[in-house]
N, C-alpha and C positions, 0 to 999 in steps of 0.2 A: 341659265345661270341662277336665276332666281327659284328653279326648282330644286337646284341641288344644294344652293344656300339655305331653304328651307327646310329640307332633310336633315342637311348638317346640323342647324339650328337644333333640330328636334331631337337629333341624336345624339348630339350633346347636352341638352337639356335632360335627356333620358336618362346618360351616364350618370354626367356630373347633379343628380338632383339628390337631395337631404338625402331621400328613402333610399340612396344606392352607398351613401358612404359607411353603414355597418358591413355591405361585402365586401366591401373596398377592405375593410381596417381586418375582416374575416380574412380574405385572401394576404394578406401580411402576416396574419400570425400563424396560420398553414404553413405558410411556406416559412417564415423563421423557424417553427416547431420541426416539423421533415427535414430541414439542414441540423438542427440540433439532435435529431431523432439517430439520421442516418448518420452524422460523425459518433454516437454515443454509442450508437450498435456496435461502428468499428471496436471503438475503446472496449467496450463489452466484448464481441467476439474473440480480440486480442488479448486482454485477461484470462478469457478462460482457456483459449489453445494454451498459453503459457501455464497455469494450472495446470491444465492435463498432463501438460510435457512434465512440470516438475512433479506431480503425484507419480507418476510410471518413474522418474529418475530417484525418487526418495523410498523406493522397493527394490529400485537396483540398488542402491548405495548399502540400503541396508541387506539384503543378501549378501553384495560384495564382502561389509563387514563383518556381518556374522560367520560366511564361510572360511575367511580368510582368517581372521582370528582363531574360528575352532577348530582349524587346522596345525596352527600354530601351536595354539593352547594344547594339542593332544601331543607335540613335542617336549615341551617343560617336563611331562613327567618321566619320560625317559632322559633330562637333563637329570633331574634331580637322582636316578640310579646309576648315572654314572658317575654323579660325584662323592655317588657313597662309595660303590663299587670301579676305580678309576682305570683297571687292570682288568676288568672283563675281557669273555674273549669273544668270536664270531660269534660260535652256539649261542651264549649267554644277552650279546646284544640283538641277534635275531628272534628271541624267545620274549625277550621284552617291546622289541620293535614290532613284532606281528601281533600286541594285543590294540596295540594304536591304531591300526587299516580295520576301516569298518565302510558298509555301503553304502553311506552319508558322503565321507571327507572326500576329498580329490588330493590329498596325499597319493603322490606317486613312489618317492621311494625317503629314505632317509638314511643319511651317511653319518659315518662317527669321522673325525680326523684327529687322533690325537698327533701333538704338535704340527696341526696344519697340514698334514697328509691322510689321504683317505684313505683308511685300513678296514672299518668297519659299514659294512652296508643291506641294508634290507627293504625290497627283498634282492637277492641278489642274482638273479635273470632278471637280463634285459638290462643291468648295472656295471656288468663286469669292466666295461671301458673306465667304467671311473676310479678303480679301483688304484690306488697310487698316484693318484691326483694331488700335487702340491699345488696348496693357494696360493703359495709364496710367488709360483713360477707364471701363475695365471695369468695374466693381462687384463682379464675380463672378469675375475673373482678375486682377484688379490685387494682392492680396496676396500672389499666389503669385509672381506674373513677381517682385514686388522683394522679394518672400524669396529669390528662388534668385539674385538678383543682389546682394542684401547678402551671405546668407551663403558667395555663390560656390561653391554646389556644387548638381549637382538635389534637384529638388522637384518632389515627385509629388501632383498635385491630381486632385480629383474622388471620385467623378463629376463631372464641369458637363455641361451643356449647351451643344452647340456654337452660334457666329453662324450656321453654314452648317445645323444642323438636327442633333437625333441628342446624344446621351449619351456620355462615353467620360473615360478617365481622361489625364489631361496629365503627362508628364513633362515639364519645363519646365531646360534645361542652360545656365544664362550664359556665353557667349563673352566671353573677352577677349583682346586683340591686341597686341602688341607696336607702343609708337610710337617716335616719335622718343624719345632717351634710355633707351631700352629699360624701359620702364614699362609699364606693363598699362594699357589703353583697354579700358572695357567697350563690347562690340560691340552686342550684343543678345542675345534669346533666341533656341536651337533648342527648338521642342517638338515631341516624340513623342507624338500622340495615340494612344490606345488605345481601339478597340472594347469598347464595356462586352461588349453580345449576345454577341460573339465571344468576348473572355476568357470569360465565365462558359460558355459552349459547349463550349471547349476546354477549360477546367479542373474539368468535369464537375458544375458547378451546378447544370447544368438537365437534366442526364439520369435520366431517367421511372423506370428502376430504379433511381435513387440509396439509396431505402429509410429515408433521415433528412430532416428538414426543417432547413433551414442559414439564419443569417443572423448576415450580415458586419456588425460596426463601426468606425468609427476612419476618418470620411470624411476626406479631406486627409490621409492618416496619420496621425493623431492616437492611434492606439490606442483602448485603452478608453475612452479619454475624448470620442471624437468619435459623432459621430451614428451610426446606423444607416442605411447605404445598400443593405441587399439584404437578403431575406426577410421573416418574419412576426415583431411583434414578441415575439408569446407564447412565441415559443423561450424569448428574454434570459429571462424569467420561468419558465421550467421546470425550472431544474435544470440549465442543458445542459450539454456538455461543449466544453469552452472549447483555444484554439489562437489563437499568435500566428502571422502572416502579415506574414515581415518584408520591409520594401519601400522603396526609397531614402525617405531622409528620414524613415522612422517604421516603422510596421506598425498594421494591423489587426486586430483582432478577432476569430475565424470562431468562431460557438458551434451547437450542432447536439444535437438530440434525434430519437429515434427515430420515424419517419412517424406520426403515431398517439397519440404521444404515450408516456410511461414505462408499463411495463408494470404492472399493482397485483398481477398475482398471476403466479407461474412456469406456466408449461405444466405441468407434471408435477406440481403439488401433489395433484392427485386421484389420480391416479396413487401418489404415493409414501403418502401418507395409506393408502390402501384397502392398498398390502401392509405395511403397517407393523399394519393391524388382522388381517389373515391371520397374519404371523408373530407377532401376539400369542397370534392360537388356537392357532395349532402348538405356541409353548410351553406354557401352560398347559393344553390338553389332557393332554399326558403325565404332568405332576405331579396331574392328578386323577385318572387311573387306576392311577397309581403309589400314592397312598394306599390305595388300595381292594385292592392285591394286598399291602401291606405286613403287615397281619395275617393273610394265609393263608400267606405266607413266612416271619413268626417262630412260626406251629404246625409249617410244615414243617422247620424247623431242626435244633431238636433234635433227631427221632427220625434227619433223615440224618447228625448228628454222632455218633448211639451207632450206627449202622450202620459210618459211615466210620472212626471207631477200632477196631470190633471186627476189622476186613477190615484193617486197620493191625496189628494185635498178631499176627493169623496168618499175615499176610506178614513180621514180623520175624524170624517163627519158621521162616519158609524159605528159601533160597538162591536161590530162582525170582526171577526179576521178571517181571511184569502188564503187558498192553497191551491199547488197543481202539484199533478202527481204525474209524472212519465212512466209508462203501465212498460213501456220496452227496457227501461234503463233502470228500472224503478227509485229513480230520483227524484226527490219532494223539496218544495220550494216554498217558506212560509214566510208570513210578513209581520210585524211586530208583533201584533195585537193573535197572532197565534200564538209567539213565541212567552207571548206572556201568562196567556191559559193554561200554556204548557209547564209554566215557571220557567221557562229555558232565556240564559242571557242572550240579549241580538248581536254580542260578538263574539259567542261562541263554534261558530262556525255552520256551514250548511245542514242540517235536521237529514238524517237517511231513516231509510225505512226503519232500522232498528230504534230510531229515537221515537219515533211514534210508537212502535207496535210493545217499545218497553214501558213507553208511558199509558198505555191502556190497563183497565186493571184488570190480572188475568180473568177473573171469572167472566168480564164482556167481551175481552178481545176475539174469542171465537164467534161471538155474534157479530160483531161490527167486521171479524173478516168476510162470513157468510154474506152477509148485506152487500160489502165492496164488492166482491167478487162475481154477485148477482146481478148489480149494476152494469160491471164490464163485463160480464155474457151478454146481458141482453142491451147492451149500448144505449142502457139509461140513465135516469136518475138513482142519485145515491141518498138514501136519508138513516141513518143511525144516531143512535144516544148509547155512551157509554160514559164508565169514572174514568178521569184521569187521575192519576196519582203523583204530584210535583214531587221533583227534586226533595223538598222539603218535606217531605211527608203530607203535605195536604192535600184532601182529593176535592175534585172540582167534575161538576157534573155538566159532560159536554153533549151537545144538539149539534151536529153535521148532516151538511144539504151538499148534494153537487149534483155535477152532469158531464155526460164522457162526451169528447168531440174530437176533432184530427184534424194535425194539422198539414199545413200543404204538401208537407213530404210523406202524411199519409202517415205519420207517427200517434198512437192512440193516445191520448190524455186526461184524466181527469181534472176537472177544476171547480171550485167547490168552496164555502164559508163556513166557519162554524162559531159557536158562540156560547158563552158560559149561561147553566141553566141551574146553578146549584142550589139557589134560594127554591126552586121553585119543588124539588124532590129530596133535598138533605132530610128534614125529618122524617118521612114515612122511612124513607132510606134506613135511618138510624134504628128506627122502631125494628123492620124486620128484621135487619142483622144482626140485634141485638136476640133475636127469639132463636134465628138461625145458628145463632155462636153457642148459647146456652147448650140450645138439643146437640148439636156437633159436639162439644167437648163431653157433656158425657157419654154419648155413642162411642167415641174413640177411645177413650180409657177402659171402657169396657171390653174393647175390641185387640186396644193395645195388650191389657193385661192379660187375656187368654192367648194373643202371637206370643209375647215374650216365655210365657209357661211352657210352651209348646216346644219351639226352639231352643229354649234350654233343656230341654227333657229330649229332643229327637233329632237324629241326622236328618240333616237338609235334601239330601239323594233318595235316600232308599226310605225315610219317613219311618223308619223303626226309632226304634228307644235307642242312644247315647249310654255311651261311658257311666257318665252322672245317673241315670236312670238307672242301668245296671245294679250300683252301689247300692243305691235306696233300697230298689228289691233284695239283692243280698241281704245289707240289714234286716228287713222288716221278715227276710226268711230266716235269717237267725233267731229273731226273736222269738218269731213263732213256731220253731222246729223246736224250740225246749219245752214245750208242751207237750211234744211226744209225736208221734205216728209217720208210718213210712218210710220210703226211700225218697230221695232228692238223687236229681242228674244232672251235671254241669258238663253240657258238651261245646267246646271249645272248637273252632269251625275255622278254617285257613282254604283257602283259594287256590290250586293247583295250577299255572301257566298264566295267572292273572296278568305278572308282569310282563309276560309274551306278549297278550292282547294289544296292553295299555299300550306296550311300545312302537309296536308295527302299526295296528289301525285305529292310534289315537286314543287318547282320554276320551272321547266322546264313545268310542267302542267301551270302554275300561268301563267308562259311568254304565250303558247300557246291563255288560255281563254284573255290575254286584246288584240294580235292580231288578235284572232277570232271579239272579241268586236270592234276594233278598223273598223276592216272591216264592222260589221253592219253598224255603224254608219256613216261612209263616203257612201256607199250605200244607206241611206235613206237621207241623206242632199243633196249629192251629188254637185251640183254647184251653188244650191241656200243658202250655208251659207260654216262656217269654222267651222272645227272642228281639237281641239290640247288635246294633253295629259299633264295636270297639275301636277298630283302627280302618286304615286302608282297604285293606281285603280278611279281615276278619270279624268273626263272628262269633256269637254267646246266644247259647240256647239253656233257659234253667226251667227243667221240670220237677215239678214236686208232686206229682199224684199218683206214680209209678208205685208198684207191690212186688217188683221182682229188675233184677236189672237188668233180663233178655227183653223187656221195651224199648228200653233208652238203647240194644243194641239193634233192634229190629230200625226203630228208628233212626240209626246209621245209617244202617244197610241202603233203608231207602231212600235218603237223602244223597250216598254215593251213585246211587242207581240215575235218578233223576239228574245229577248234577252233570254225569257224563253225556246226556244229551246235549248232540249240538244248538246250538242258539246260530239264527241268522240275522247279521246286523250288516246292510247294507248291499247285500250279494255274498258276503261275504259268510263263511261254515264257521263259529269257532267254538271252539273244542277246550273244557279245560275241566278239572275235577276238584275234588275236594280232599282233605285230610282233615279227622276229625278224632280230638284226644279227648277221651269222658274221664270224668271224677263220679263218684260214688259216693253218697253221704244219710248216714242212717239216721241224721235228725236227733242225736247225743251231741252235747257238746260243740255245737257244728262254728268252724273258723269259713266266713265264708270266703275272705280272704286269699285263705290255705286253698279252699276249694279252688279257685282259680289259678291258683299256682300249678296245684296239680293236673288239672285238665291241660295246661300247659306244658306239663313235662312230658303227657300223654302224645298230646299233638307231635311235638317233638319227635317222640319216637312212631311213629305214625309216617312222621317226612324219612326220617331215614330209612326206611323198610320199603321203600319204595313210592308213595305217595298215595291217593284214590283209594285209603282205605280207615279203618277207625282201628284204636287204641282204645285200655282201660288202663288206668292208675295201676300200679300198684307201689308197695314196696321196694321190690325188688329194681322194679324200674327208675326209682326215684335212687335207690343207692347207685345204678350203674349209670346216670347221668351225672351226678356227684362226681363218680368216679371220671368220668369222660371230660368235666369242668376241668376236673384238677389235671389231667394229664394237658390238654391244652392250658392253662396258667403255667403248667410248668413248660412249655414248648416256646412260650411265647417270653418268656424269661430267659429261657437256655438261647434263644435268639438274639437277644442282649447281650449276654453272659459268654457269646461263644461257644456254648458247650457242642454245635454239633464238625464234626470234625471229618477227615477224610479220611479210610482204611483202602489199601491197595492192595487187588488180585492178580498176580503175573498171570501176563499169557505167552503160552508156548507156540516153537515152530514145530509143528506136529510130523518134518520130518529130523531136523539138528535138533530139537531141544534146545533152542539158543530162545532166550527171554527176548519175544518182540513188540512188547507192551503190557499195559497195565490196566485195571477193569479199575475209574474211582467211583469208590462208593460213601452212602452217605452214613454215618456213623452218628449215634447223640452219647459222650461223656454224662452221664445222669451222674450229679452228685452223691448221690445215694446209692441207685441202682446200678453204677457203673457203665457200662460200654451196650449197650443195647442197638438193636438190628433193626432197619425201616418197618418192622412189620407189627412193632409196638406203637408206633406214634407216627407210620403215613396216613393211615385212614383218614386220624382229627388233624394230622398240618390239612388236608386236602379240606375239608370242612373250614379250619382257617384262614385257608386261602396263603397258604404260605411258603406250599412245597416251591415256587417260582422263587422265593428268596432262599431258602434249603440250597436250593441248583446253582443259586448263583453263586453262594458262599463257597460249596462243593468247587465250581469252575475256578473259582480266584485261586482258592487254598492250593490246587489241582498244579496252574500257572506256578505259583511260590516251588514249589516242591519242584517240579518237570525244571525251572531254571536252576535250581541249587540244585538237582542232582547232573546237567547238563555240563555245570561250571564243577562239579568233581567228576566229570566223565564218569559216572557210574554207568551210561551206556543203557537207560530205557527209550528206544527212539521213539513211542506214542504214548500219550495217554487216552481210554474211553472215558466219558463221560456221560451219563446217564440225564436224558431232556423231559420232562415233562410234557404234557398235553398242552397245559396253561399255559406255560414257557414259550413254546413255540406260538400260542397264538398271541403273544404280547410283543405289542407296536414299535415295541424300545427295544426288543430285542438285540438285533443290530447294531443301532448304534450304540446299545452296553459292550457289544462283544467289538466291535473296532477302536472301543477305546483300551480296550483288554490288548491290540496288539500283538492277535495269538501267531506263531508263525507257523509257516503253509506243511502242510504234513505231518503236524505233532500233533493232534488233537483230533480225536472222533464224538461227533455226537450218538450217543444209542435213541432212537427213538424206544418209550416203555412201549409195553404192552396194553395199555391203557389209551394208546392213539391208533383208532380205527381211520388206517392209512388209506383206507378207499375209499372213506365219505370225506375226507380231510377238506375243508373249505380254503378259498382263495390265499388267505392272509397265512392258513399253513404252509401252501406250498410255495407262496412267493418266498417268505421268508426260510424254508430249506434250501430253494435255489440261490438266494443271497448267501446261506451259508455255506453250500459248497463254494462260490464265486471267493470267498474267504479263504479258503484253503483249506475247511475244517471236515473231513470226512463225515459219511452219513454211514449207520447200520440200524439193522433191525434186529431189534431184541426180542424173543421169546418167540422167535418164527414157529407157526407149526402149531400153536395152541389156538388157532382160527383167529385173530385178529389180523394176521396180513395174509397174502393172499400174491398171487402171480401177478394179478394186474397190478396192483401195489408194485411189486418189484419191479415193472414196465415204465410203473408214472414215473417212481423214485427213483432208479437209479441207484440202489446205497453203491458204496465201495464194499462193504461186508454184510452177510447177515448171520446171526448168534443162534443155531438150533438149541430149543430148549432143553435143559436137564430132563425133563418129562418124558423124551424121546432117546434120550442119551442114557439113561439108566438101566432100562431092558434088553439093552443092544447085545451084550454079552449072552443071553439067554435067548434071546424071541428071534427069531428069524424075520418073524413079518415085520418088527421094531427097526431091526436092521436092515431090511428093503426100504420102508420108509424113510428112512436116515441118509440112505443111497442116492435115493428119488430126488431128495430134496440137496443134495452135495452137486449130482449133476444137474439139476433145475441152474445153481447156484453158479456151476462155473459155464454151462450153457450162453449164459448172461455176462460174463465175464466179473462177478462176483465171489468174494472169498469168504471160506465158511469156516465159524469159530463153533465151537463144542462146548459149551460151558456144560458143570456137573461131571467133571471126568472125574471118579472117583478113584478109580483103580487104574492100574499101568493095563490091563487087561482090557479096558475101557479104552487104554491110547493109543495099543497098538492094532485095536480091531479097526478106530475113526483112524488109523495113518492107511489103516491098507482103504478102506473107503476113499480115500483122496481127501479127506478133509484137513484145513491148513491148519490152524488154529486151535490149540488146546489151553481148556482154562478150567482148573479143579481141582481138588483137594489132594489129586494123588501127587501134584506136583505145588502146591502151595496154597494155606489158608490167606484170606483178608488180612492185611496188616498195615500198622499205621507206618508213617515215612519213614521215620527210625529203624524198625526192624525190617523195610521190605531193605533201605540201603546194606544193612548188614548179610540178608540173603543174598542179595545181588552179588557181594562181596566174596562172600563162603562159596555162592555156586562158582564163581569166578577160579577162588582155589583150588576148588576141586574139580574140577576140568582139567588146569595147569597142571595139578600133581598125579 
């Protein structure tokens, strides 16, 4: 007994002692926390399944509304012609009723009833049951027809059941008509029937991922108050989450719980539960080992408090201050009388490494770390003198002694004294630094003054002369060229593929190629001219000691020659050239200014020509840049201005002659010059980067036209249009043309002859296959001139391709013309491709490509380019003369 009395004793003394009542009080607020945690979760989880529920019921409601309303709404306007027109007859109201049915509405059919019998209906299969249907006699429709004609405004019934078969909701609209005396005569009813399947289709009721279960109330619009016409009724009974659904004459009901039913318990309760019991052990763990060390800590107290005063009273009694330095954590531990050498307050908190090594002053800290660091290699003493430099700005000259030792765990340590020595070295101190500051500042202003000269006179890269440098020389050659003699050469120096380099293998490549460049270049001038770096990737070479100007050309030559060598930078081969514009200047008069200009227009024409080669000034060239400016200013105007515009080529069925499309082309309105052809102003849109906006303009205007000629049935079922290179390789392509809404088989794109279809990269052909996926046909224009090719017609796929006029001209004459033409019609239907003949000039021309089997004819023998005005009036006139 007395042994297990004594256990108990101890075991409860274990429990219940001081060091146990923080777990004690831990394990209470745990477990209060994890009961308020896991009811909070519920409330959480429960908000947001509700959420959910009601975000998916506030997409129905609003589709519901929208579809149901613009079903309705597309009826008023056939109310309102018949209250102009009250005596219309079938024809007349089916001719109005069929413009209402579009692929959007779920409009099934719509009935006219004048006085409340149904005479009028559209469409009229699948109706006929209804036809002489009186509301009066209805049971099932008679309250509604003489609600919406008492209260004179619609009335939206159903579901019912139609006379003709089938379920659907009634909008029901009272006409009335103006009679004699100008008085309102009720005419009868229009009703807009509404597909129930359909609505509910469209407005996402029935779709399989919906993830809630929905049911609608408030038949006849009644709201809550009316029956249930759609779902299960155990929703209404669940809790659900409710939504009105407003709809002429009332609103519905919509109430919706989640598939499955409300959730009883969150996902994550086991989840949060089990870390809620882990983070109970983590704490309470601690506080039970923390009892257990609390009585070997207050034995250990006392004896290190009469340690740590007596180590107190012998440091007051000395001038030193104490330091240890823990070499593994590297954490320092100082005692007053350091903190005070250092200037640092004693409750500013623990000293780290950085408060020492910032309080040294730079010029000794590399010695006193050498010193440290030699100490703890060879696990000895430490002895250094360095400044320290206070807080305050005073520096104090400190003597440090120590010695490394370890302690029982075998942790390396320094521990060490140190003590102020500044009387004993302040003046000599002063003296030398004072000799040392002197010689340093003017050393450095010396040194400064020739860097900043430098620097502003030379790029930083390539260590040539600068802009600014340039200028000077300019000047000081102006100045001295009006003294007379020679030739001067301003060659003007651009980088061929730079931006290629820069971009694929880095600026670090980029920097390499213009200091490789930068070295050709001073190697071939060498001391007979100056060469500076102007910009990015160009360059300025001015020689003035030339006697003829085939040097300054010889001197191209060789700089092109050189520059084509590849350079290797990194494994890597790269490859790029030069273009280089020279100015000429006889040392009369000389603008050096001008000179630069011109070497610039040089260069210029130099890149257009092809690139990796040199230009000279002249006049001539200086007027037809001029000329090349102004026609771009004026493009980029007529681009604002609208001036370029759409002209339309028919194309024929090359066996009826019946019109089965249109070729759009791009046209500019020139205010002055009038109507001008792509072959005046492609070149510089292409230089401007602008033909892709030209295309687009072309495609919208293209759209306007094809619908206003669609809506007068003038009867052009395609139109081509003509795609750029650029075009097609641009990101937004796409998405410009899906918001264009073009529809499926109206619309071709021609690829030009400027897209070499068999190097075509990724971004080309994804996005031609995104475009057929569109509905918008592909062809190849100017087949046959060597830019596309068989394989091409393999990868792509077009629906057509366009034999060039090139080939279509000689056909009438050359036999081997017209073998080729052959070749290329059955290559063409081989494929199941169909082939257009553009350049047909003569009937001669039409009837030779009909007997070849080619489909498609387009040429002057059968219509010029014309703008939308007069191609509608062709359309028209061919139209008559056919009929007569």
């Amino acid at each position: 007994m007395d042994f297990f009395a004594n256990r108990f004793a101890r075991l409860k003394a274990a429990v219940f002692s001081p060091a146990r009542i923080p777990a004690a009080i831990a394990v209470v607020v745990v477990a209060v926390c994890a009961v308020f945690a896991d009811h909070q979760n519920k409330v959480v989880s429960d908000q947001a399944a509700r959420a959910d529920v009601l975000a998916k019921v506030n997409v129905i409601r609003a589709k519901l509304e929208g579809n149901i309303n613009g079903n309705l709404q597309l009826a008023r306007g056939l109310v309102a012609a018949v209250t102009t027109e009250p005596y219309m007859g079938e024809q007349r109201f089916s001719e109005l009723a069929s413009r209402l049915f579009n692929e959007e509405s779920q409009l099934r059919n719509i009935a006219g009833a004048p006085d409340l019998v149904i005479s009028l209906m559209y469409p009229m299969a699948g109706n006929e049951k209804a036809i002489g249907l009186d509301y009066r006699k209805s049971d099932q429709q008679r309250a509604a027809a003489l609600r919406a004609r008492d209260e004179r405004k619609p009335i939206l019934a159903g579901p019912v059941d139609l006379q003709q078969g089938g379920r659907a909701f009634v909008g029901r609209f009272p006409v009335f008509v103006k009679s004699a005396g100008n008085t309102d005569r009720f005419w009868g009813i229009v009703s807009a029937v509404v597909d129930v399947q359909r609505l509910y289709q469209a407005s996402g009721l029935l779709d399989k991922d919906l993830g809630i279960d929905v049911a609608l109330i408030g038949k006849d619009a009644l709201g809550a108050n009316g029956a249930q016409f759609f779902g299960d009724e155990q929703v209404v009974e669940s809790n659900p989450v409710t939504a009105d659904v407003l709809v002429p004459s009332g609103s519905w009901r919509i109430a919706a719980i989640p598939r499955g039913g409300w959730p009883t318990t969150p996902a994550n309760a086991w989840l949060l539960r089990a870390i809620m019991v882990v983070a109970a052990a983590l704490i309470l763990l601690p506080f039970l080992t923390a009892s257990r060390l609390i009585g070997e800590r207050q034995r250990n107290y006392w004896e290190l408090h009469r340690l740590s005063r007596r180590l107190e009273l012998a440091l007051e009694a000395s001038a030193i201050g104490v330091w240890e330095h823990d070499l593994e954590t590297n954490h320092l531990a100082w005692d007053d009388r350091v903190n005070e050498i250092y200037g640092r307050d004693a409750d500013s908190g623990p000293p780290g490494y950085s408060d020492w090594a910032g309080a040294i002053h730079p010029a000794d800290l590399p010695g006193a770390l050498a010193d440290f660091d030699k100490a703890v290699a060879g696990r000895g003493t430490y002895s250094s003198e360095y400044r320290v430099v206070r807080p305050d700005g005073e520096i104090r000259h400190v003597r440090s002694r120590a010695i490394f030792y370890q302690t029982a765990n075998n942790a390396p340590r320094m521990v060490g004294a140190e003590w102020d020595v500044t009387a004993d070295v302040l003046l000599n101190t002063d003296l030398v630094r004072a000799k040392q500051l002197t010689e340093s500042k003017n050393t450095e202003l010396e040194s400064a003054k020739a860097r900043i000269e430098h620097i502003a006179l030379h790029d930083s890269l390539t260590d040539l002369p600068n802009r600014r440098y340039l200028d000077q020389v300019l000047e000081d050659y102006a100045a001295q060229a009006k003294l007379g003699g020679g030739y001067a050469a301003l060659l003007h120096v651009d980088l061929d593929r730079f931006k290629h380099i820069n971009d694929t293998l880095g600026h670090a490549a980029g920097d390499a190629m213009l200091v490789h460049a930068s070295s050709v270049l001073k190697s071939n001038v060498g001391d007979r001219g100056f060469v500076a770096r102007i910009g990015g990737d160009e360059f300025v070479i001015l020689c003035t000691v030339y006697d003829d100007v085939s040097q300054p050309a010889a001197l191209a030559d060789n700089i092109v020659e050189q520059m084509r060598r590849p350079v290797y930078y990194h494994g890597h081969q790269c490859r790029f050239g030069v273009s280089i514009g020279i100015a000429i200047d006889n040392g009369r008069d000389v603008d050096s200014k001008q000179l630069l200009v011109n070497a610039d227009i040089a260069l210029y024409r130099a890149k257009r020509r092809g690139r990796n080669r040199y230009e000279f000034f002249s006049a001539e060239l200086q007027s037809e840049i001029v000329n090349t400016k102004r026609i771009a200013d004026e493009i980029l105007a007529g681009l604002e201005r609208d001036e370029f515009i759409v002209f339309y080529q028919p194309q024929f069925n090359a066996k009826t002659l019946e019109i089965v499309g249109v070729e759009a082309l791009a046209r500019w309105r020139h205010p002055e010059k009038g109507i001008l052809a792509p072959d005046v102003f492609l070149k510089t849109a292409e230089e401007l980067n602008v033909v892709s906006v030209i295309d687009h303009k072309i495609l919208q205007q293209s759209l306007l036209d094809f619908e206003a000629w669609s809506a007068e049935k003038i009867g052009i079922p395609r139109v081509s249009v003509n795609v750029s290179a650029r075009r097609l390789r641009d990101e937004e392509l796409l998405k410009s043309l899906r918001e264009l809404n073009i529809k499926k088989g109206t619309f071709s794109f021609e690829l030009v002859e400027s897209i070499f279809l068999d190097n075509n990269d990724d971004l080309v052909s994804w996005n031609v296959e995104q475009i057929k996926q569109l509905g918008i046909d592909i062809e190849i224009d100017d087949f046959g001139t060597g830019y596309a090719s068989i394989v091409s017609l393999l990868k792509l796929q077009p629906r057509r391709l366009k034999i060039d006029r090139q080939l279509i001209d000689p056909i009438v004459s050359s036999p081997q013309r017209r073998q080729v033409v052959s070749s290329i019609i059955e290559i063409g239907k081989s494929l199941g491709i169909e082939i257009i003949a553009e350049g047909v000039e003569t009937m001669k021309h039409a009837r030779v490509l009909k007997g070849l089997g080619c489909d498609i004819l387009q040429g002057y023998a059968f219509g010029h380019a014309m703008d939308a005005d007069r191609l509608r009036s062709f359309v028209r006139s061919r139209r008559l003369r056919i009929a007569s």
